[in-house]
C-alpha positions as CSV (number, residue, x, y, z in Angstrom):
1,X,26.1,-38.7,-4.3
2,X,23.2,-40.4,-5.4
3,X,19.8,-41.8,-3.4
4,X,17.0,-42.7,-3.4
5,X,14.1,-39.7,-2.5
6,X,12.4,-40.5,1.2
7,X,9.1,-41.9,-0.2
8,X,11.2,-43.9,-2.4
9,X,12.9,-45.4,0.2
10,X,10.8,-45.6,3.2
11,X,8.2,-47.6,0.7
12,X,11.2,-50.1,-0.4
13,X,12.2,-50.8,3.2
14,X,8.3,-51.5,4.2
15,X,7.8,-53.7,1.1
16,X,11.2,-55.5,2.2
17,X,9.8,-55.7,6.1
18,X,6.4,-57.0,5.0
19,X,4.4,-53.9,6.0
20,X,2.9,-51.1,4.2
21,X,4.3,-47.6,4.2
22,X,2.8,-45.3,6.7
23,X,0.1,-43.1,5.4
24,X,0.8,-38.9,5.0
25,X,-1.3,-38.8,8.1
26,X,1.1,-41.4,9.8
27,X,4.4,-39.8,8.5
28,X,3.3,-36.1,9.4
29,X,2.7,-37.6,13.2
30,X,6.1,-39.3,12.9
31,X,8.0,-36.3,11.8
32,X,6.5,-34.0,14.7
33,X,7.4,-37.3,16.8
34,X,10.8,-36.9,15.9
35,X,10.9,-32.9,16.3
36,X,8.9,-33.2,19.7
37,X,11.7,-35.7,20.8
38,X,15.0,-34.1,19.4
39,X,13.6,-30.7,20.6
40,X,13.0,-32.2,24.4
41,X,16.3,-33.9,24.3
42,X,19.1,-34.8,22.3
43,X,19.1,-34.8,18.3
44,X,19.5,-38.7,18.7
45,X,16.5,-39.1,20.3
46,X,14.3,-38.8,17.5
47,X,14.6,-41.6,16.1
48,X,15.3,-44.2,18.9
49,X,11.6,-42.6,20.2
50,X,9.9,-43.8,16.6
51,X,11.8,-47.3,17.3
52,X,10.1,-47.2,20.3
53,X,7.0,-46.6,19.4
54,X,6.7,-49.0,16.7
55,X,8.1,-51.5,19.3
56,X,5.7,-50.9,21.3
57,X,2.7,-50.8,18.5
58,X,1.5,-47.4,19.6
59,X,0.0,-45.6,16.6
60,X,1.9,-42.7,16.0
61,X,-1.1,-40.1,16.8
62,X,-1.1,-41.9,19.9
63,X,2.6,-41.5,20.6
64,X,2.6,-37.8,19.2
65,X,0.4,-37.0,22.1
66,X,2.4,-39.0,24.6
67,X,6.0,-37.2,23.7
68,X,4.0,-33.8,23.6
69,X,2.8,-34.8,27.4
70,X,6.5,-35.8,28.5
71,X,7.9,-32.6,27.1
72,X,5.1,-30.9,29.0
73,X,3.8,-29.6,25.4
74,X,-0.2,-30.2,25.6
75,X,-1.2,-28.4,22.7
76,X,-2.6,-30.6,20.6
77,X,-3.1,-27.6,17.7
78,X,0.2,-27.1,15.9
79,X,0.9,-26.4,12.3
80,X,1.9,-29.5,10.5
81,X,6.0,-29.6,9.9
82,X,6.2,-31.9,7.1
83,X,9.8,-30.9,5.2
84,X,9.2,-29.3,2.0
85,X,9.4,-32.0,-0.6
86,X,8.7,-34.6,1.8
87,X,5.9,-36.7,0.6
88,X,4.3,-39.8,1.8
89,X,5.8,-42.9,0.3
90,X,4.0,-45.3,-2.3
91,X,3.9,-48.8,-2.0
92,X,6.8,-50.5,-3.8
93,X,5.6,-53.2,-6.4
């Protein structure tokens, strides 16, 4: 099976959408969005949580806090859980 790696393709979707790639600061508070979320809930909920905060133009730190608060999880110290070998993508061009 062949793919493209994470940066690769996160950068290629946000040069197709017009938008820039979210910065290693952005896509650390995205993934512990997503854990936050699946870890409150339902696995499913992780994403559909992102789609709704980029719908609703929250910056992720800002939504990161926000899930922590519904999940009743107020500690805003936590190690970062980036995925080894996830990076942050580069723009495409």
């Amino acid at each position: 099976m062949s793919g493209l790696a994470g940066g690769d393709w996160t950068a290629g979707l946000a040069s197709a959408l017009g938008v820039p790639p979210p910065t290693p600061e952005e896509l650390a508070d995205l993934l512990e969005l997503a854990g936050v979320a699946a870890h409150a809930s339902e696995r499913w909920a992780a994403p559909l949580s992102c789609w709704l905060v980029a719908r609703a133009g929250m910056a992720p730190a800002e939504a990161l806090a926000l899930a922590r608060r519904l999940a009743g999880d107020d500690d805003p110290v936590r190690p970062l859980t980036v995925p080894r070998g996830a990076r942050a993508p580069r723009p495409a061009g």
